[in-house]
C-alpha positions as CSV (number, residue, x, y, z in Angstrom):
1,X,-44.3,35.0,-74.6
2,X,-45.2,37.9,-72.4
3,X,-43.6,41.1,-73.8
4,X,-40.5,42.6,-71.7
5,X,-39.7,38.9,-70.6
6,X,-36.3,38.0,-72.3
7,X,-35.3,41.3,-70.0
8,X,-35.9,39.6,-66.4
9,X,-33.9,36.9,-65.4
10,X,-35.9,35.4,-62.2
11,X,-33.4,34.7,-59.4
12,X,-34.2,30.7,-58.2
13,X,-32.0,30.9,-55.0
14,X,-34.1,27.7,-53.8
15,X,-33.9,24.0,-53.1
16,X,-34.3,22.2,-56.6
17,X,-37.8,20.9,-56.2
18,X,-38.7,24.8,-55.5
19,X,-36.7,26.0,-58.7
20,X,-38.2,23.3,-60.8
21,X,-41.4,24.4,-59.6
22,X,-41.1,28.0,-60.1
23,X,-39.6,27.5,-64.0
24,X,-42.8,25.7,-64.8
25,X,-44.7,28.2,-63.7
26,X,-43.0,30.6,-65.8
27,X,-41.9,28.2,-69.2
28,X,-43.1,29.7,-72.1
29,X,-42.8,33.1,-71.4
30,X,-39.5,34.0,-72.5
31,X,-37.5,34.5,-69.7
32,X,-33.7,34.0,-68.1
33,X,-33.9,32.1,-65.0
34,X,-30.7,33.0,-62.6
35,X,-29.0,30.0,-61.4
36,X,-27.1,30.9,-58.5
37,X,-24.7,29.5,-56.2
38,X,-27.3,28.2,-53.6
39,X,-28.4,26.1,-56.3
40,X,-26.4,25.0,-58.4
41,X,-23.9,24.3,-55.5
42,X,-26.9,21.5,-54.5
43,X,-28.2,20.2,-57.4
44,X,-25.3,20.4,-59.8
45,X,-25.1,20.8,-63.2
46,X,-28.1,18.9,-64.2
47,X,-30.1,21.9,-63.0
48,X,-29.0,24.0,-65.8
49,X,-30.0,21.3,-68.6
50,X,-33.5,21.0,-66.8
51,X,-34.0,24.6,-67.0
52,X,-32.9,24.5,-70.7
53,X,-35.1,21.6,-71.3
54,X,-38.1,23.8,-70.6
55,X,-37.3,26.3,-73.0
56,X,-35.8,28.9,-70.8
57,X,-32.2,30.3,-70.9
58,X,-29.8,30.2,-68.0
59,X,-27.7,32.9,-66.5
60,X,-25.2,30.9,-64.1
61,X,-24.3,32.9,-61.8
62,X,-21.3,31.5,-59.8
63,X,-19.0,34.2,-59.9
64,X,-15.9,32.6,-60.7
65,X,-12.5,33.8,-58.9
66,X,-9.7,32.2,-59.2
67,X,-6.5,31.6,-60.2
68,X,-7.0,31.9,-64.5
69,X,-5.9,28.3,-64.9
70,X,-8.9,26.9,-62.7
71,X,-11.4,29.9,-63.9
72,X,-10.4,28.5,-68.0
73,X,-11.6,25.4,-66.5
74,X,-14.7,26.5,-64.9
75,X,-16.0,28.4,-67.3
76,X,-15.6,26.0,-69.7
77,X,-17.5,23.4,-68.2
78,X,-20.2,25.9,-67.3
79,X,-20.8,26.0,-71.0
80,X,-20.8,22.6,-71.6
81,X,-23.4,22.1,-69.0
82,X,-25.7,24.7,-70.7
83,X,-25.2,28.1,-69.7
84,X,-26.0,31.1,-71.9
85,X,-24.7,33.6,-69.5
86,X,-22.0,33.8,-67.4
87,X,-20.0,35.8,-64.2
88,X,-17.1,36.0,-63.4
89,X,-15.3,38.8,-60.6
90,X,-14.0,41.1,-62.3
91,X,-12.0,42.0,-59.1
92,X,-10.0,38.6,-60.2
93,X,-8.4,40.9,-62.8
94,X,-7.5,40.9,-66.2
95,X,-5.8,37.5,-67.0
96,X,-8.3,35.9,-65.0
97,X,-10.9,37.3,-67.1
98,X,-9.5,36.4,-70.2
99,X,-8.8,33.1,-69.3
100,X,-12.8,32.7,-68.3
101,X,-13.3,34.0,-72.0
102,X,-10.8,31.3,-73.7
103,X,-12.6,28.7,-71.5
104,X,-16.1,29.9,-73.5
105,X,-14.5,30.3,-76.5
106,X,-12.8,26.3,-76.2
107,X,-16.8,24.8,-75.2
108,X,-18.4,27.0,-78.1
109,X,-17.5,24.1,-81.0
110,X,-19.0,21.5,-78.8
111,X,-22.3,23.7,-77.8
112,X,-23.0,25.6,-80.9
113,X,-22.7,28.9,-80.0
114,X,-20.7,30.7,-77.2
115,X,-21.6,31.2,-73.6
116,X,-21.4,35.0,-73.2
117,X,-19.5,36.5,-69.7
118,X,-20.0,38.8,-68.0
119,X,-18.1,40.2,-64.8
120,X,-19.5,41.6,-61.3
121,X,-18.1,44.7,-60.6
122,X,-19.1,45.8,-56.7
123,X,-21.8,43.7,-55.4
124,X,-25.4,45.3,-54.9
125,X,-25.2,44.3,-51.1
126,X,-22.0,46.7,-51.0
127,X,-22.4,51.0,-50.2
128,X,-19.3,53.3,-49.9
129,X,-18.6,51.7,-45.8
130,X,-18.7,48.2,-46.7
131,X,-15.8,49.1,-49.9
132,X,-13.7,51.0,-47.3
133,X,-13.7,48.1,-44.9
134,X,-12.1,45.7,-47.5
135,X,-9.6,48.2,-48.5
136,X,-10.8,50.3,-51.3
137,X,-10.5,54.0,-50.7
138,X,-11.9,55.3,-54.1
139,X,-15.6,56.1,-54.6
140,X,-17.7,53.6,-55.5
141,X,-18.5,54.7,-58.9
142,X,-14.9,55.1,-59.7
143,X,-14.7,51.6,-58.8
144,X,-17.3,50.1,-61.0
145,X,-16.4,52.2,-63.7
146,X,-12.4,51.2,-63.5
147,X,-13.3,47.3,-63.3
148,X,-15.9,47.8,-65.8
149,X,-13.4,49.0,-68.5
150,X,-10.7,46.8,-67.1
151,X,-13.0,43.3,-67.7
152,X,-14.3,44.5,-71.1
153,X,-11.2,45.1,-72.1
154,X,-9.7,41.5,-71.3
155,X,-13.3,40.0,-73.2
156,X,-16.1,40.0,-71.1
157,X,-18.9,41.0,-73.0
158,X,-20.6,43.2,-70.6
159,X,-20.8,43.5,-66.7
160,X,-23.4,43.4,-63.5
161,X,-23.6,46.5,-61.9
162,X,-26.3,47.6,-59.5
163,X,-28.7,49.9,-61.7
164,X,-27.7,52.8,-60.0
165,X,-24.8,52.5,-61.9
166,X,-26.1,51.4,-65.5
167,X,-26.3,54.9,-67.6
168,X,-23.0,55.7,-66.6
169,X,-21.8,52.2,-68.2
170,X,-23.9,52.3,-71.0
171,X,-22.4,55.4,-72.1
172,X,-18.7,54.3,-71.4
173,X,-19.1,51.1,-72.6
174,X,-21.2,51.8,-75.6
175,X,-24.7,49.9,-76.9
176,X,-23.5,46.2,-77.7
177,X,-22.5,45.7,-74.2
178,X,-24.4,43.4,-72.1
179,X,-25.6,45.3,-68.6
180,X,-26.9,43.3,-66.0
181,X,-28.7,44.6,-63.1
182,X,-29.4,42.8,-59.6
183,X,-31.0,44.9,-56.8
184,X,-34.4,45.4,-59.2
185,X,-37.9,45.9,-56.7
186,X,-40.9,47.3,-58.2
187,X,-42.0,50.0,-56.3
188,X,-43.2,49.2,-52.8
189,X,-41.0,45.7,-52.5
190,X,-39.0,45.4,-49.5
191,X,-34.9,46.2,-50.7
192,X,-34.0,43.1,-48.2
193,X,-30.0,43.1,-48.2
194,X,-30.0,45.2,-51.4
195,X,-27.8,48.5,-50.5
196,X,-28.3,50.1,-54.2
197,X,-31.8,48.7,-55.9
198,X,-34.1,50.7,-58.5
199,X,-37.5,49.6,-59.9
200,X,-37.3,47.9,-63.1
201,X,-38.3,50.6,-65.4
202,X,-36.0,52.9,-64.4
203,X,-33.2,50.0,-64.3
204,X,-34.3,49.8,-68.4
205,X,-34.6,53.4,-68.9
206,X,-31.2,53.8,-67.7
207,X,-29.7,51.4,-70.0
208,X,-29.7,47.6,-68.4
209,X,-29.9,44.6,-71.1
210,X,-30.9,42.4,-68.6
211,X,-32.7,42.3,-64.8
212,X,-32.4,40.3,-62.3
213,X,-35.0,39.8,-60.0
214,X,-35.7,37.2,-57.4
215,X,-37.4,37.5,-54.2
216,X,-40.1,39.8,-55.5
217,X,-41.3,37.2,-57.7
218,X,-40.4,34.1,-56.2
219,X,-42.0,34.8,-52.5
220,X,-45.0,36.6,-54.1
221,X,-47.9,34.7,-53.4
222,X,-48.7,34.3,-56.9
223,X,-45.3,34.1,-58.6
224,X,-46.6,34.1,-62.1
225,X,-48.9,37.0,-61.2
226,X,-46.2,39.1,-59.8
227,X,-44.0,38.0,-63.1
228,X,-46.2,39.5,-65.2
229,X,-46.5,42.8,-63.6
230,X,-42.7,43.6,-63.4
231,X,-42.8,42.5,-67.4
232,X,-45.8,44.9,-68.0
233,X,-43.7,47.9,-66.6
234,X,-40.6,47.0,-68.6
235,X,-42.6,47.2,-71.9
236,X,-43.7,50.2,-70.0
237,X,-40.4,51.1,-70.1
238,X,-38.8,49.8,-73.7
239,X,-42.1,51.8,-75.4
């Protein structure tokens, strides 16, 4: 297990033959993989159980929103599938959220432990213009911060919040809660269609539980290498 792992979660936003390929290179090390939309949407929910079969944990990231009758349902049977970790929209509001919890809470019997949630607050791809086009007129932190509170308070047990934003959480929503952080580079990566990104020791340093990185790592010509040097800097970081 290489030290600073269980903080990375390594994005596999790939065809399954990819993914598969990627998580063997990194089995054994300790890490989350992300399971995203692009592929879970195309190679189901077998994907999760292969991931977990080689010893790594799964953050499914489908960003449920929905009506709460069909999020209950969802989130239930992303538990049963295998997921440790969980999203949700927290812009679905606050009996959508809760139903996503009592949907964890119903698979938790049946899995052995409970699938934890957590809820997006304003997408890393998003700045200040691209908020105002939808429709919201308050700043962007206020934002994050409001739906933050809001999701915690209806039983998510953390959020995802582009790092720029993670001290501010971590001191408003105290130290058990889980902060995610997409839009992670190491210092010189391209920021792609990241609007709000920080290198991962300052992500840690600022408070995030857990980072998500993807294309960094899994378009490096040596993924494994390039795994390695982002965990060297967040034990960098955690010492």
């Amino acid at each position: 297990m290489l030290d600073g792992a269980d903080r990375v979660a390594v994005a596999l936003d790939c065809p399954r033959e990819r993914a598969l390929e990627l998580a063997g290179a990194l089995a054994g090390s300790g890490c989350w993989v992300k399971v995203g939309m692009t592929l879970y949407y195309a190679a189901g929910p077998e994907v999760v159980a292969e991931m977990r079969a080689m010893g790594l944990r799964v953050f499914l990231d489908l960003k449920l929103h929905d009506i709460p009758h069909q999020v209950r349902g969802a989130a239930e049977a992303a538990s049963l599938a295998g997921a440790d970790l969980l999203t949700v929209h927290a812009l679905g509001g606050e009996a959508m959220v809760r139903a996503a919890r009592e949907g964890l809470e119903a698979a938790a019997a049946a899995r052995g432990g409970r699938t934890r949630l957590v809820a997006v607050t304003v997408l890393t791809s998003m700045d200040a213009a691209a908020l105002a086009q939808v429709g919201v007129a308050r700043p962007l932190g206020e934002e994050v911060s409001s739906l933050a509170s809001m999701a915690c308070g209806a039983g998510a047990d953390g959020v995802v919040c582009s790092p720029l934003e993670a001290a501010g959480l971590r001191r408003a929503l105290g130290g058990d809660a889980i902060v995610v952080c997409p839009g992670v580079r190491p210092a010189g990566s391209a920021a792609g269609d990241q609007s709000r990104v920080a290198t991962p020791a300052s992500a840690i340093r600022d408070g995030a539980s857990l980072l998500v990185v993807g294309r960094p790592v899994t378009e490096a010509d040596d993924p494994a290498s390039a795994f390695a040097g982002i965990c060297r800097e967040v034990a960098g970081a955690l010492a």
